[in-house]
C-alpha positions as CSV (number, residue, x, y, z in Angstrom):
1,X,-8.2,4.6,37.7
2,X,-10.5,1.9,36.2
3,X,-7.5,1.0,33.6
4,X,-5.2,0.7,36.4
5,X,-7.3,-1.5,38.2
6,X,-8.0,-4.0,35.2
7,X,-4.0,-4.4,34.8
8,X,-4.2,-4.8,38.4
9,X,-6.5,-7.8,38.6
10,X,-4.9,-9.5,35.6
11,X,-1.5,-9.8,37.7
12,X,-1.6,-13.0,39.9
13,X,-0.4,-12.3,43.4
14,X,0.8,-15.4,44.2
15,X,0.4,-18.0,41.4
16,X,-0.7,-20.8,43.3
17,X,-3.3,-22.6,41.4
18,X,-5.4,-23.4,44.7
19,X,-6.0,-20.2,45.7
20,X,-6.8,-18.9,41.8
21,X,-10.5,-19.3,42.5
22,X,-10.5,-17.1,46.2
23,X,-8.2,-14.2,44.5
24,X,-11.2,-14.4,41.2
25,X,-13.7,-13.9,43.7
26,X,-11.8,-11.2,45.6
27,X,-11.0,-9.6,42.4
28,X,-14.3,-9.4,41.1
29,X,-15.8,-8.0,44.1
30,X,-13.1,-5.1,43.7
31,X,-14.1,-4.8,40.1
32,X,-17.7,-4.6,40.5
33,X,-17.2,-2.2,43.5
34,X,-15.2,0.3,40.8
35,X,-17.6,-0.3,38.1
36,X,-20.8,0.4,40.5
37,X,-22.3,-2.7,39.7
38,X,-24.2,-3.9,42.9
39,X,-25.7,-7.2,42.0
40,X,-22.0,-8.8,41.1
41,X,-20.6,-7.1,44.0
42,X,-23.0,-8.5,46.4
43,X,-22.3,-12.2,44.4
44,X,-19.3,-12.5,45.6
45,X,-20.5,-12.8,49.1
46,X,-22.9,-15.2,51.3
47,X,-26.2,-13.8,52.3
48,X,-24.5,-14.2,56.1
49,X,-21.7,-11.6,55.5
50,X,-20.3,-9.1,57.4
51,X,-18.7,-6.0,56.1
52,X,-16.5,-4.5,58.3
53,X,-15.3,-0.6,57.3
54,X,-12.9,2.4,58.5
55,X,-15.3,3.9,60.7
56,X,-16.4,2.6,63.6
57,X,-19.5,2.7,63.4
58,X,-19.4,0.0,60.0
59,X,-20.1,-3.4,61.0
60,X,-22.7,-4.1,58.9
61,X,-24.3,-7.4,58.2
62,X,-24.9,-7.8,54.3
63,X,-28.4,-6.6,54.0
64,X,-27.5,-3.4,56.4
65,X,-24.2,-3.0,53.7
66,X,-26.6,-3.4,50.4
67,X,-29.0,-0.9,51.8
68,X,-26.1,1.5,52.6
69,X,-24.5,0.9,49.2
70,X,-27.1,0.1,46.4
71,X,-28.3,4.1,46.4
72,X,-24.8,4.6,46.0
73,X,-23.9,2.0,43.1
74,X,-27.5,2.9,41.3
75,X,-25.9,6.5,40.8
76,X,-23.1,4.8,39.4
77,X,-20.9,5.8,41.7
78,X,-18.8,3.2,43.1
79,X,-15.4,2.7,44.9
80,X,-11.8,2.0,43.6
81,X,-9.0,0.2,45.6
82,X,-6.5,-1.2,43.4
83,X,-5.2,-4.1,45.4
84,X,-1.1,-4.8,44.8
85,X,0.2,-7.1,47.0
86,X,-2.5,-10.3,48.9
87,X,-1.8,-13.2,50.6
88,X,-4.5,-16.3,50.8
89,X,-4.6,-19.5,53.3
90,X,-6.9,-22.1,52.7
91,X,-7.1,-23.7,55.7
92,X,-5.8,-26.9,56.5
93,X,-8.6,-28.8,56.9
94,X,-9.9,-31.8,55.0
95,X,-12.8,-29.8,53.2
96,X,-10.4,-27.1,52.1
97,X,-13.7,-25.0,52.8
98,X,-12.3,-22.1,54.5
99,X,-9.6,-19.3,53.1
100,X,-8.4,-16.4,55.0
101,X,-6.4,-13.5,53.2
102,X,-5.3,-10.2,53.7
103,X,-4.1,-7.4,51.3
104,X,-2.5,-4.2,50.5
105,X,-4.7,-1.8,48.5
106,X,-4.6,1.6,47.1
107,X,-7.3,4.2,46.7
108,X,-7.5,7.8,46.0
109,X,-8.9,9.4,48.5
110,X,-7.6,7.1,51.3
111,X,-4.1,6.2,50.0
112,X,-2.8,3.1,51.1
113,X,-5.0,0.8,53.1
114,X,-5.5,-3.2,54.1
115,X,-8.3,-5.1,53.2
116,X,-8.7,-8.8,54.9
117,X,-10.9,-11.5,55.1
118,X,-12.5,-14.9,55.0
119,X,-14.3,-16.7,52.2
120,X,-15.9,-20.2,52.4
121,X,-16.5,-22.4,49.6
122,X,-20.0,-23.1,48.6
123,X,-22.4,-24.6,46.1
124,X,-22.2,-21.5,43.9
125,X,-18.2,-21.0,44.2
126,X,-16.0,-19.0,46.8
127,X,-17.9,-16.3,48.6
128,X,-17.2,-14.1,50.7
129,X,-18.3,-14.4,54.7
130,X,-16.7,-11.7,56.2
131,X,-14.6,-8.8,54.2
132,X,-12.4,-5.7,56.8
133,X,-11.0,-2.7,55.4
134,X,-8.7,-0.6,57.3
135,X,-6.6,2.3,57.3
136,X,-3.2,2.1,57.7
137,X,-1.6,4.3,60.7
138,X,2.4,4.9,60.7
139,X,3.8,3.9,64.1
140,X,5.6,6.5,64.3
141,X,2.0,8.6,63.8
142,X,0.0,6.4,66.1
143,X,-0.4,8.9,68.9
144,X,-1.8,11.9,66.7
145,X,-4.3,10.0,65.4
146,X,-5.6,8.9,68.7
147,X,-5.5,12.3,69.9
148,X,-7.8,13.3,66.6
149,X,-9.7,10.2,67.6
150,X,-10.3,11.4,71.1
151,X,-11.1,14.7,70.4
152,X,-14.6,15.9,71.1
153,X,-16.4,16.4,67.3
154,X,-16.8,19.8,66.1
């Protein structure tokens, strides 16, 4: 998976030069995430981050995320999505501070999902303010899946 994700990252999504440096920042934080390396996943973010996962109950702030992840990553366990398709704004403002994006990933477990996001440029580069990863839910499968939601845990 690891091979797949380094061909992956070496494929420009969109080619525009401006938004080369948010993608290398997204692209690293993917990497380190699948290579378990916690202090250059957590670079790639601001110290006021928020990391927003599939359940609800993860909407962490960054310190809250590195506690939950750093037992994980010092195990050297970490997590693959394989992103293959992203899309970045840099909003059209004079500082052209401020990037959104959203992407399509791929994981093993999870199958397809969407990560999005926003990054703001800083002293030390693009970071990353505020990162969501979602499931993906089939219309046509929406209903079932709020009935499994609903139901009372076993």
């Amino acid at each position: 998976m690891f091979a797949s994700l380094a061909v992956a990252l070496l494929l420009p999504f969109g080619g525009d030069p401006e938004t080369a440096a948010v993608e290398a920042t997204i692209d690293r934080m993917h990497a380190a995430a699948s290579a378990a390396d916690g202090a250059a996943y957590f670079a790639q973010f601001t110290p006021e981050a928020r990391f927003v996962g599939t359940d609800a109950t993860e909407h962490w702030p960054l310190a809250a995320f590195r506690a939950y992840a750093e037992p994980y990553f010092a195990r050297g366990r970490g997590w693959t999505y394989v992103p293959r398709d992203r899309v970045v704004t840099i909003a059209p403002i004079d500082c052209r501070c401020v990037a959104w994006f959203d992407e399509k990933l791929t994981n093993d477990s999870y199958g397809d999902l969407r990560g999005s996001g926003v990054l703001r440029l800083t002293e030390d580069g693009w970071k990353i303010d505020q990162y969501v990863l979602s499931l993906t839910v089939p219309n046509d499968r929406a209903a079932q899946v709020v009935q499994v939601i609903a139901a009372p845990a076993e």
